[in-house]
VEXBA-513261 format. One line per 4 residues: for each residue x, y, z of C-alpha. Coordinates in Angstrom, 2 decimals. Last residue first. Layout:
BEGIN
X,Y,Z  ...
This chain:
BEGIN
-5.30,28.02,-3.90  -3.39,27.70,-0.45  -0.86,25.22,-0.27  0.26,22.17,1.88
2.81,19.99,0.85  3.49,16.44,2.18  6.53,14.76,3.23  6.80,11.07,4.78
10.19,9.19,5.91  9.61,5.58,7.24  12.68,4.19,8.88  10.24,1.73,10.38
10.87,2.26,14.08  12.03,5.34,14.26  9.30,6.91,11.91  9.78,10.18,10.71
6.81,13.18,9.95  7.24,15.79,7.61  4.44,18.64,7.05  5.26,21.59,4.28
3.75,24.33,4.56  2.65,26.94,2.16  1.49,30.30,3.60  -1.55,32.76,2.16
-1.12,34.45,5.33  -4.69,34.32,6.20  -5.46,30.61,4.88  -2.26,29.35,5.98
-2.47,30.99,9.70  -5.79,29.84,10.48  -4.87,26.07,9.39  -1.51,26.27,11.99
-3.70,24.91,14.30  -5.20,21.82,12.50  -1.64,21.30,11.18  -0.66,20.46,14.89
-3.46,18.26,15.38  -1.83,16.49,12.04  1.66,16.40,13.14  0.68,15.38,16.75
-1.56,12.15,15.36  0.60,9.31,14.80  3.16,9.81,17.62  1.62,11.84,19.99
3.89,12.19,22.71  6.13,14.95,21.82  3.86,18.10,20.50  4.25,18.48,16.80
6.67,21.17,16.07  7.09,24.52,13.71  10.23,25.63,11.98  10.54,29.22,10.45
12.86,28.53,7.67  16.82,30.44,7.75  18.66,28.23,9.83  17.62,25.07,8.44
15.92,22.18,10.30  17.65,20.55,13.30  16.14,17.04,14.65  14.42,17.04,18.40
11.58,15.99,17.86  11.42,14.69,14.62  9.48,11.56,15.30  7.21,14.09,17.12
5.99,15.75,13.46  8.16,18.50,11.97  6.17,21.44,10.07  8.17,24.03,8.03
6.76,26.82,6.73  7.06,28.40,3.40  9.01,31.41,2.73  6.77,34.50,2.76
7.18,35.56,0.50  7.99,32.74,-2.28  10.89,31.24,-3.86  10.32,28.37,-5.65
10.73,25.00,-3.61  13.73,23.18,-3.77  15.25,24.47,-0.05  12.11,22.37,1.43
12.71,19.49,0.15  16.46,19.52,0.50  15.72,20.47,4.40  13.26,17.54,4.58
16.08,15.40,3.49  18.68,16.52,5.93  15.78,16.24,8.74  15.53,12.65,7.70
19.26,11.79,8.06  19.31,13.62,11.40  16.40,11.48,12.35  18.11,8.60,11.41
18.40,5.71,8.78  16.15,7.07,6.80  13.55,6.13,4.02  10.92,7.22,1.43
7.67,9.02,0.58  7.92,12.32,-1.37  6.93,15.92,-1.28  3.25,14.49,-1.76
0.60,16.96,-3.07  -2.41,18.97,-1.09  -4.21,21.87,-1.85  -5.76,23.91,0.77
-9.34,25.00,-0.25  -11.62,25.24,-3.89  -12.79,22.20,-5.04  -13.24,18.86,-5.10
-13.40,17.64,-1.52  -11.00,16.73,1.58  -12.19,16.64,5.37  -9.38,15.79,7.65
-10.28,14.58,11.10  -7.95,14.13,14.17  -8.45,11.82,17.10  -6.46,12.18,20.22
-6.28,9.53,22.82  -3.54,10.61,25.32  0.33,9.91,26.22  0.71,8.39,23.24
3.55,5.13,23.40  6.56,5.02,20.82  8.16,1.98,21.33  11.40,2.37,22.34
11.92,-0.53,24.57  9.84,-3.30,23.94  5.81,-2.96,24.55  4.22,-4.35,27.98
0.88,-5.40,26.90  -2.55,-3.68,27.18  -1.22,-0.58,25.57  -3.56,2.92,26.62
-2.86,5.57,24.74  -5.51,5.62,22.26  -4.33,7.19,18.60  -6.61,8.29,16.09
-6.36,9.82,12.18  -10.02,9.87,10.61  -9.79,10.92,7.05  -12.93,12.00,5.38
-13.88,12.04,1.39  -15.77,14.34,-0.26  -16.89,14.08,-4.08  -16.81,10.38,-5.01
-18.73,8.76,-7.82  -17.72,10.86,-10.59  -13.63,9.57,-10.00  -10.95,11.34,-9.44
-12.37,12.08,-5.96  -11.37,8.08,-5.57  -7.72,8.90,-6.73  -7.42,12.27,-5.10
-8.18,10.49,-1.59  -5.33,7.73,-2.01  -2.12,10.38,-1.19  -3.89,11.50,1.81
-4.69,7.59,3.14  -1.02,7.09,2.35  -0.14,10.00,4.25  -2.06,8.95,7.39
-0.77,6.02,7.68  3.13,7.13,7.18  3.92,7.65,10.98  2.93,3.83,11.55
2.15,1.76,8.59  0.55,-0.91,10.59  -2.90,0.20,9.85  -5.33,1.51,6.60
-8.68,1.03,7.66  -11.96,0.80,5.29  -15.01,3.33,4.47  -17.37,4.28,1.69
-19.70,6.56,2.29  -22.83,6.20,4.84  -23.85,9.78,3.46  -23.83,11.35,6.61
-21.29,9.26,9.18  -22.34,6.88,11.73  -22.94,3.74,9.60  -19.46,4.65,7.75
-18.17,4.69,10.95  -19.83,1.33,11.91  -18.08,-0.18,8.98  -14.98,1.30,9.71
-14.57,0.46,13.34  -15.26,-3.62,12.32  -15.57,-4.79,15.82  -14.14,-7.38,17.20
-10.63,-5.34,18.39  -12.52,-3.08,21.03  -9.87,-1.62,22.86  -8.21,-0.80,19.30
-4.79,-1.62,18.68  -1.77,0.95,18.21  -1.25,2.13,14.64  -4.28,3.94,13.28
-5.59,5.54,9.77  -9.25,4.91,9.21  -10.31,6.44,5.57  -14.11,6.97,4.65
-15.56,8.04,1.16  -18.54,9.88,0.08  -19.21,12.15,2.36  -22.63,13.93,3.34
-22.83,17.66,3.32  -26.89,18.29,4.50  -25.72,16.22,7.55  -22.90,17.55,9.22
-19.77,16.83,8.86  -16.93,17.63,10.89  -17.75,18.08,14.56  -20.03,15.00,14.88
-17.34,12.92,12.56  -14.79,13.66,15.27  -17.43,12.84,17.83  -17.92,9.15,15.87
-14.34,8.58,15.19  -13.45,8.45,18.91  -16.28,6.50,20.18  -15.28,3.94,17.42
-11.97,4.18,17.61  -12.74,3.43,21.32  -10.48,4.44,24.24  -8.19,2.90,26.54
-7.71,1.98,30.57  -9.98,-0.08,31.95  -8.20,-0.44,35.41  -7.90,-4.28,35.66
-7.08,-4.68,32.56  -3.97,-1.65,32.41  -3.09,-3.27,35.57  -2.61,-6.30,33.98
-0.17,-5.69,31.40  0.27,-8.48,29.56  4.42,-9.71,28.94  5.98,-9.96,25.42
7.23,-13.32,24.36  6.58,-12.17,20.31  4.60,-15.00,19.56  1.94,-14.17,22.62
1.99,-10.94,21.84  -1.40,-10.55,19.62  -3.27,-13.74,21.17  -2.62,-11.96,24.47
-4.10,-9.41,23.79  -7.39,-10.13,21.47  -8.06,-12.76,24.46  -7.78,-9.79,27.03
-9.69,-7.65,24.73  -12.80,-10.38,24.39  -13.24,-9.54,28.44  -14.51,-6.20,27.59
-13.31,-4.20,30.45  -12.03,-1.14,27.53  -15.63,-1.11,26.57  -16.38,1.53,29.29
-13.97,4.10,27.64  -11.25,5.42,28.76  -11.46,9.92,29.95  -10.88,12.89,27.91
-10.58,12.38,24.37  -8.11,14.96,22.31  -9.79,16.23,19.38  -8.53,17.70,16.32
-10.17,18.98,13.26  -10.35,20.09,10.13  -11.85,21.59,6.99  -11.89,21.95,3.73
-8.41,20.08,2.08  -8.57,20.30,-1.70  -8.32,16.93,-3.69  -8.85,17.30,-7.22
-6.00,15.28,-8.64  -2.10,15.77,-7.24  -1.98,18.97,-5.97  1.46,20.81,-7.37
2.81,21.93,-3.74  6.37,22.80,-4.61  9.33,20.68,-6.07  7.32,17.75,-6.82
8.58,14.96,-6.06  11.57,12.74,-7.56  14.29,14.35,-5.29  11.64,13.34,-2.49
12.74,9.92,-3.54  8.51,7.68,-4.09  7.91,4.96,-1.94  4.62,3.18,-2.27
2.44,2.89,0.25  0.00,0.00,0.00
């Protein structure tokens, strides 16, 4: 499913690729676990999930109820996205760490939840680079005559119901973030490339290529780093903006929801770049007013 494309082979500023425009957006962080996180089925789920990889259960995390819903989660993001006289067509669920309730089929009852009952499915186990796949799909269903809007439903739940090797990167909250693409007139959106590196210092010397082969524009565009590049360098001379630490699949994306504002009024390109320590996985994405 993702495909990796050299940044050197991308576009060299934000040239959208099909009709996709991003609308609207938003990002919510979840107060509270929900009650299906004492389902007994997640135990079994658990334990079936580590069992090959030796890694221990963590009870307390049972016997406390700790986690959230993608289900619970998608539905308020889709509350205060879409309402109902602008239905949507298509459905993407991007998430990494497991759901609390793993028998159910979250984007089938999304889909049920959402105006227009579009078409929905999961992309997972991609880590950082979910959500871009899902964001370079969209323009190739709105492509089409029988898709108009699609919806993107990025989520993390912080709760882990097994003890996770060392390193693992572990949110310290359930966020979920929604981005709401159509045909049209808004942000426009086109890959900066999807590849590999070996570091975050590596990565960050690849975003700063990206970003020093765009046309010169004033303002310069801005620089977005997600919490895989925490703490990597950008150039001197671009105004560099952060994801929060902590919120490995979604702080790029709540942190584009804020910088939205500023785009539109500035008239601002961005371009977002997220790292995955894990996979290697190196993601860029432009963002452009049009």
């Amino acid at each position: 499913m993702r495909a990796v494309t050299p940044a050197a082979d991308a576009p060299d500023a934000p040239e959208a690729i099909g009709p996709a425009r991003l609308v609207d957006a938003v990002s919510l962080d979840i107060a509270g676990d929900s009650p299906t996180a004492f389902d007994p089925d997640l135990r079994v789920f658990t334990g079936d999930l580590v069992r090959a990889h030796g890694l221990p259960l963590d009870e307390d995390a049972f016997a406390a109820g700790r986690g959230q819903s993608f289900a619970e989660m998608g539905e308020a993001a889709i509350d205060a996205l879409v309402p109902a006289d602008r239905p949507v067509d298509l459905l993407i669920q991007v998430f990494a760490a497991p759901d609390v309730q793993p028998g159910r089929a979250t984007s089938v009852h999304l889909s049920a939840h959402c105006p227009g009952r579009p078409f929905a499915f999961a992309l997972c186990e991609q880590g950082t680079a979910g959500a871009f796949s899902a964001l370079r799909l969209v323009p190739t269903y709105l492509v089409s005559g029988g898709f108009s809007r699609a919806l993107v439903l990025v989520m993390e739940q912080a709760a882990l119901h097994y003890r996770p090797p060392a390193g693992t990167p572990v949110p310290d909250r359930h966020t979920a973030v929604g981005l709401l693409c159509e045909r049209g007139s808004g942000l426009a959106l086109a890959p900066a490339g999807a590849t590999t590196a070996g570091t975050p210092e590596e990565a960050a010397g690849q975003a700063t290529a990206a970003w020093r082969r765009a046309p010169t524009s004033s303002p310069a565009p801005l620089l977005l780093f997600g919490a895989g590049l925490e703490d990597a360098v950008g150039p001197p001379d671009a105004e560099v903006l952060r994801a929060r630490r902590r919120s490995p699949y979604t702080g790029l994306w709540s942190a584009l929801v804020q910088t939205l504002p500023r785009l539109r009024a500035e008239r601002r390109t961005l371009l977002a770049v997220d790292y995955d320590p894990l996979l290697g996985h190196l993601d860029m994405l432009w963002v452009a007013p049009r």
